[in-house]
N, C-alpha and C positions, 0 to 999 in steps of 0.2 A: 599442520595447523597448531598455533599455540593452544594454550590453555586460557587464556583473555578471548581469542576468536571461539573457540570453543563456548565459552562462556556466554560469546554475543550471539553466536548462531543457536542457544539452546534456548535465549530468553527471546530473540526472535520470532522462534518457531511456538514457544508458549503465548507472546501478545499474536501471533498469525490464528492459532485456533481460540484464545480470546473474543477476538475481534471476530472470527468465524461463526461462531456459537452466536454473538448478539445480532447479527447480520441475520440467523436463522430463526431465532427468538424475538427480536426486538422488538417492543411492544408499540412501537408507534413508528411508521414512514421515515419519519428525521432521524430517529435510532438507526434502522438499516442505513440509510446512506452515509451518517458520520461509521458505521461501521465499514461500510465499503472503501472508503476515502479512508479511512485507517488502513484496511489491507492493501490499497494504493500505494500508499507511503512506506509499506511494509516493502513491497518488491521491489518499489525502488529503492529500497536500503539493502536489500536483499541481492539486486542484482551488482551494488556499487560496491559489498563486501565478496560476489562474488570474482570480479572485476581483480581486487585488490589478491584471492587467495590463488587465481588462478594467473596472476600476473597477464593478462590477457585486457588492454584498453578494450577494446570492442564491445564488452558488455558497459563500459559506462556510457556510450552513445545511445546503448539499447534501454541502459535506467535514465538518459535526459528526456527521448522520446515519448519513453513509458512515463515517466513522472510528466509530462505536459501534455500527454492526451488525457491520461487521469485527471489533472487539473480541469482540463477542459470541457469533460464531463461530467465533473462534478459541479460543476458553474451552472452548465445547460439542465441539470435535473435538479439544483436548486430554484433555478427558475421557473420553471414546469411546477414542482411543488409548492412556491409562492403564489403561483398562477397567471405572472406576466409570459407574456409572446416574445422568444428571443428574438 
């Protein structure tokens, strides 16, 4: 690995426990979810760099899938917490 992927897996792994910590603390319902929906977007970055170090496609199918069920449940538990019936 370079020292630029070096760099992006290190600032990564600091917004993943960022985003970790306010998911466990967060003072209000909508706090944890945007926290959650961050660590979402986290794996799916995560698995698309890892995709790219391990020269291996097969994990970016596994970050499209993973990033549109995330999506998708984040949709459904915005709704739930508005309080409409999907």
């Amino acid at each position: 690995m370079t020292s630029v992927q070096w760099i992006a897996a290190v600032l990564l792994g600091a917004a993943a426990l960022m985003a970790t910590w306010r998911l466990l603390i967060g003072p209000t319902t909508p706090d944890r979810f945007v926290a959650g929906d961050a660590l979402a977007v986290m794996t799916t970055a995560a698995l698309a760099g890892l995709a790219y170090v391990m020269d291996n496609p097969i994990y970016l199918d596994v970050a499209l899938i993973y990033g549109a069920l995330a999506f998708v449940g984040v949709v459904a538990l915005a709704r739930v917490l508005e309080g409409t019936q999907p």
